[in-house]
Structure formats: structure tokens, C-alpha cells
N, C-alpha and C positions, 0 to 999 in steps of 0.2 A: 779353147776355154775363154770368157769373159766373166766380166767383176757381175757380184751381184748387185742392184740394184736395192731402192727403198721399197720396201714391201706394200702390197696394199694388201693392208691386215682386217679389216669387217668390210660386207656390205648388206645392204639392206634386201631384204624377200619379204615375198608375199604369195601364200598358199590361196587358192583362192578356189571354191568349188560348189557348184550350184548343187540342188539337188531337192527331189521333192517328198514333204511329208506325209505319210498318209495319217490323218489326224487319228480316225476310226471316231466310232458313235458316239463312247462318250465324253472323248476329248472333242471329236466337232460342236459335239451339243453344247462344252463348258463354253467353245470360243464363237458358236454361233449368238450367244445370248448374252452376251459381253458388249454388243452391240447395243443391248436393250438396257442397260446397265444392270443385266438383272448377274448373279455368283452361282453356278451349277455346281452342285456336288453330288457323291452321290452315297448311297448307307449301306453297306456290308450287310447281307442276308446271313451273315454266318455270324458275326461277333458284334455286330451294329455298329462297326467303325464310320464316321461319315468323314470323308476328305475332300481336298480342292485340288486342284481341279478334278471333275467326275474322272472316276478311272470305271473300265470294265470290271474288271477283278479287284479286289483286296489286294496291299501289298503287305498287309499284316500275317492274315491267314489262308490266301487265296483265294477266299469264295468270290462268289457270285456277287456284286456292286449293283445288283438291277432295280434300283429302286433312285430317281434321280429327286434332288432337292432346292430349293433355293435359298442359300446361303446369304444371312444377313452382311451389309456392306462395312461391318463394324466390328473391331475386334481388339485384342490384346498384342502389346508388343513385349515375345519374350525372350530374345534377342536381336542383337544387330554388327556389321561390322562397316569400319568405313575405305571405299575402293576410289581408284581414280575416278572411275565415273558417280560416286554417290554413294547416299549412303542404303548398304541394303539389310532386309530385318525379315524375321521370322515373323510372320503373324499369324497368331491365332488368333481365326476368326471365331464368333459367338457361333456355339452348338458344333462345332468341330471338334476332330481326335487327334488331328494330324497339323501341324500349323503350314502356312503357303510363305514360300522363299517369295519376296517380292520388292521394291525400292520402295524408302519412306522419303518425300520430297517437301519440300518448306519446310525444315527443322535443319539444325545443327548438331554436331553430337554433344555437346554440351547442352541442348534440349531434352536429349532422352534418354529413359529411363524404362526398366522393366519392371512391366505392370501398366506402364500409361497405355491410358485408352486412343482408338485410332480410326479412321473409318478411309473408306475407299474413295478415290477422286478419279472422275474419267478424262478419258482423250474426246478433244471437241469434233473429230472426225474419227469415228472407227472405222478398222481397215478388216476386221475381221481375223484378228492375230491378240496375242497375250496382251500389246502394250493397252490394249482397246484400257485396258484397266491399268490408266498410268499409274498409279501409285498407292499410298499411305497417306494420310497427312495425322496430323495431330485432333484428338477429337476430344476432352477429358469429358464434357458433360453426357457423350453420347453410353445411353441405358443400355444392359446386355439383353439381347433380344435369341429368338428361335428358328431354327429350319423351319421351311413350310413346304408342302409336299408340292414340288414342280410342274405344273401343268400348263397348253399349251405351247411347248417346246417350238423352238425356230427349228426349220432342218438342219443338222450338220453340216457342217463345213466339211468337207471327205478328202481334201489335202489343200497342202499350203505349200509356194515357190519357197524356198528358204537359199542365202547363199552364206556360206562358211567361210570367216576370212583372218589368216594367222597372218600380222608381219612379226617379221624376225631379223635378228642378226646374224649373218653367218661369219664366224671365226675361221679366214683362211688358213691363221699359221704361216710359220716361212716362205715352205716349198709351194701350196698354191699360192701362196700371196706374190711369190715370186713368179710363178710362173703366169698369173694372172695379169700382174702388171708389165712382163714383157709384150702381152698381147696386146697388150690394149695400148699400151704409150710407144715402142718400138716395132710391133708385126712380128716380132720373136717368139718362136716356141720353147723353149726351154727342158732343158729332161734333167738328169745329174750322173754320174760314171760312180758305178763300185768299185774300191780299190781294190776290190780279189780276185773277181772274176769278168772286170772292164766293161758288163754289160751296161747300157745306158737304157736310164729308168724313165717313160712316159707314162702316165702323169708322175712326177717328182715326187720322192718322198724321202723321209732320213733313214731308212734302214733299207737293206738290200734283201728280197725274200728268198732267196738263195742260199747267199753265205754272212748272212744275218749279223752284217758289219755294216758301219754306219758308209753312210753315202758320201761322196768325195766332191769333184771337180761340176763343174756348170756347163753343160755344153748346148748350142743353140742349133736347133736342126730344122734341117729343110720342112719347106708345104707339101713335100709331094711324098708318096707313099704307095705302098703296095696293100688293096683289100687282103684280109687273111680269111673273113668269116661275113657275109651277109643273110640278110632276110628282108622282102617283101614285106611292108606293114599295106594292110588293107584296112584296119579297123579303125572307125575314128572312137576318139577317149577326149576326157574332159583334158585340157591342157596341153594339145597338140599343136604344135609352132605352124608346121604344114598338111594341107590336106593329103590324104593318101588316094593313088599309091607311091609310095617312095620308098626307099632305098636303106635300112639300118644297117652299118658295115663296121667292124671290127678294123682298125687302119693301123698296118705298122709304117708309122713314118722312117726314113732311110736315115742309115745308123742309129737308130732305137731299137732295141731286146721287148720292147712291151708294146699292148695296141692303146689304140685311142678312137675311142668311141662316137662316130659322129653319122651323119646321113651325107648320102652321094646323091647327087642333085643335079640340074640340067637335062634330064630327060623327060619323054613324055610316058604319059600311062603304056602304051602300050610298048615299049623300050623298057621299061622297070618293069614289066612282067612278063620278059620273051629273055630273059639272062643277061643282059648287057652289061651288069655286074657280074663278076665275078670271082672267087679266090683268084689271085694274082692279077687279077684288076692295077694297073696305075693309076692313081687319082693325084692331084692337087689342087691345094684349097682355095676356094674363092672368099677373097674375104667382103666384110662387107663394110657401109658409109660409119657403121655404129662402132662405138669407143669404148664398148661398159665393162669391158675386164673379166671377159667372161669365152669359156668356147663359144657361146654365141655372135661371136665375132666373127666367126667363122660362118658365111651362109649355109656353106653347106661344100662338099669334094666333087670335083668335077673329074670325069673321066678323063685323061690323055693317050697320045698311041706314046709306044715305049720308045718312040728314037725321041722323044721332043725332051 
């Protein structure tokens, strides 16, 4: 048994994930012609709803949207809220149903007001994406003007690279924070002992799913360990540390009750797909130069023979 340590309680992530849009007709056509500074919309053949950006369909009544427009640069501000990044506003534009979510820039919120008039202002280089149309600004003297029926259309734009990016906090809590920070500042793994049935718990946690009493005593256990369960990964996915193929294995570390999830590593392709793994495998862990408090401190389990 050993004292516990200071916890290391948050640390920072970042989800990060590419991926590609298919724009379709008449979102390409809105963001093809953004370039030209010209506004596509397009009018409901069923209810005459006309919106921004052009959609195929209605999202009113469903029809048919086949009739494309251009939509003057000037419109009405009939809300707005303010975000870290700026402030953003609902504008209805002149001869619309539907008003467009979009940023109003050079103004403060102590500037605006709903009902003030506004007009569109562009990017000095379009790239062929929403911002092409950076903003709002403030317009009062600009007159309400009309749709005029869209002709000469740019081609579609048929998709756009997009990448998606959340940072976050993650809230360890005691027991990972505990056991995160043996890894990273001491090379210790960490589990904890239920007082009723002495099992020791990897990864830690404060209740025992057993005999659903709280967890006890701190106990530090070995790198090496016996596989219980693996698999072969062949596929690659956005967000894979290593190329495959490699190794995913279910790992009971010695005197632990529970597994720990990690990849067995040091082989080559055709070793990790001929069984070299396997239930009762011995592995122990190769750590690696990195410090960041995490299993990935772990490069990965290396196979051993059972006398070593």
C-alpha cells in the first residue's frame, strides 16, 4: 500500500475530425456565386417561401425550391446575440421569408437595434465557402430593394474539405487523477483493493461493481501482465495513433481483478496476423520519452517468454 499523491484533476483535448461536405446544387450554386458577390436564394413552388441560402426543398412545406434567385445585399437586423467571437444577428434580407444567421462586424452592441438597416460586406479574397460573405455592417440609408430572377449561374461548388474541432476539459476526479498522475511523474500504475472481496480494481474507481462498497487501500502494480482478449485491427479511421496492422488486447496486469485496455506492439505485419498474440500472452509495457499523464505513456505492451 502507498500514500496518495496530489491529484492531477483537468486536462485539456481536442476532438479533431476532417471530413467532406457534399454541398448539392443548390447550396453549391449559393456558395459558387458568393464569389461574384452576387446572394442565391431560391422560391418554393408550393408556398412561394424564398430563403438564403438556396435550399432544394422547402423546409416550410417541403416542395420543390426549383426556381433560383438573387437576393439583394441589404436587409433588416431582427435579432442578435453577443459570442466570444462577435457579435452574431439574424438578417432579414430584402424579399426573404426566412431571415440568414450570419456575423454583423464594425458595430458594437450598444450600436444596434432591431429594425436598423444593414447591407452585406465581402472577403477581399473568396475561397469559395460561407465566409466569402464576411459579414453585416451597418447600412441606415440603404432603400429596400427586390429578388430578381437568377440567371447565368456559376457551376456548383459539389463539395468542400471541412475540419471539425472541439477543445475541452476533461474532469479526472480522484481516482484517474490519481492514477494518471502516478504515470506520468513516478512510472506507477495504480489500481485500489475492495474491502470485501480484496479484488484490486484497474482502472480505479470509488465503488466496487461486485459488492458495491466503496473502495479501500492504493496498491501500485507491476508493467507486465497477462493478454485475456485480443483482436487484429486492419482498418484505418480518422484518429489512429498507429498504422495497422496491430494488436488491440484486453491486459490483466498481475495482482489486478480487472483488464486494461491498450495495444501489444513490437511486431511486424505479418507476426500480428499469424497469432503471436494471444489469450495468455505475457506482455510488459514499454514506456515511452512522453510525460503527459495519460495511458499514452505507455507506447504500447511488448510480448515476453514467461521465465523472464
Amino acid at each position: 500500500m502507498t500514500t496518495t499523491p496530489e491529484t492531477m484533476d483537468f486536462k485539456n483535448f481536442q476532438i479533431a475530425m476532417p471530413y467532406t461536405l457534399t454541398a448539392g446544387h443548390a447550396v453549391g450554386s449559393f456558395l459558387a456565386e458568393l464569389a461574384h458577390q452576387r446572394i442565391i436564394g431560391a422560391r418554393c413552388a408550393k408556398c412561394d417561401t424564398v430563403r438564403v441560402p438556396a435550399q432544394d426543398f422547402c423546409g416550410d412545406c417541403g416542395g420543390e425550391s426549383n426556381e433560383f434567385v438573387v437576393v439583394p445585399p441589404t436587409g433588416t437586423l431582427t435579432a442578435w446575440t453577443v459570442t466570444d467571437q462577435g457579435i452574431i444577428g439574424l438578417i432579414a434580407l430584402d424579399g426573404t421569408s426566412v431571415p440568414l444567421l450570419h456575423q454583423v462586424i464594425t458595430a458594437t452592441p450598444s450600436d444596434l437595434q432591431v429594425g436598423m438597416r444593414v447591407k452585406a460586406t465581402w472577403a477581399a479574397e473568396p475561397v469559395g465557402a460561407m465566409m466569402d460573405l464576411a459579414g453585416f455592417v451597418s447600412a441606415p440609408d440603404a432603400p429596400v430593394a427586390q429578388v430578381e430572377p437568377a440567371v447565368d449561374l456559376s457551376s456548383p461548388i459539389e463539395q468542400l474539405d471541412y475540419r471539425m474541432e472541439l477543445d475541452y476539459e476533461h474532469a479526472y476526479g480522484h481516482f484517474y487523477g490519481t492514477l494518471f498522475d502516478g504515470i506520468k511523474n513516478s512510472r506507477r500504475i495504480r489500481g485500489v483493493r475492495c474491502p470485501s472481496c480484496r479484488n484490486v480494481l484497474l482502472p480505479p474507481r470509488p465503488m466496487c461493481e461486485a459488492c458495491y462498497v466503496p473502495t479501500g487501500d492504493w496498491i501500485d502494480l507491476p508493467d507486465t501482465g497477462i493478454v485475456q482478449a485480443c483482436s487484429v485491427v486492419h482498418i484505418e479511421f480518422v484518429g489512429q495513433r498507429i498504422p495497422p496492422p496491430y494488436v488491440y488486447a484486453e491486459i490483466v496486469l498481475e495482482g489486478s481483478s480487472t483488464r486494461l485496455i491498450h495495444t501489444v506492439g513490437g511486431l511486424s505485419a505479418e507476426e500480428a496476423r499469424s497469432g503471436a498474440v494471444r489469450p495468455g500472452t505475457r506482455v510488459k509495457a514499454v514506456w515511452s520519452d512522453r510525460r503527459t499523464g495519460g495511458l499514452s505513456d505507455i507506447d504500447y505492451f511488448e510480448v515476453v517468454a514467461d521465465h523472464e
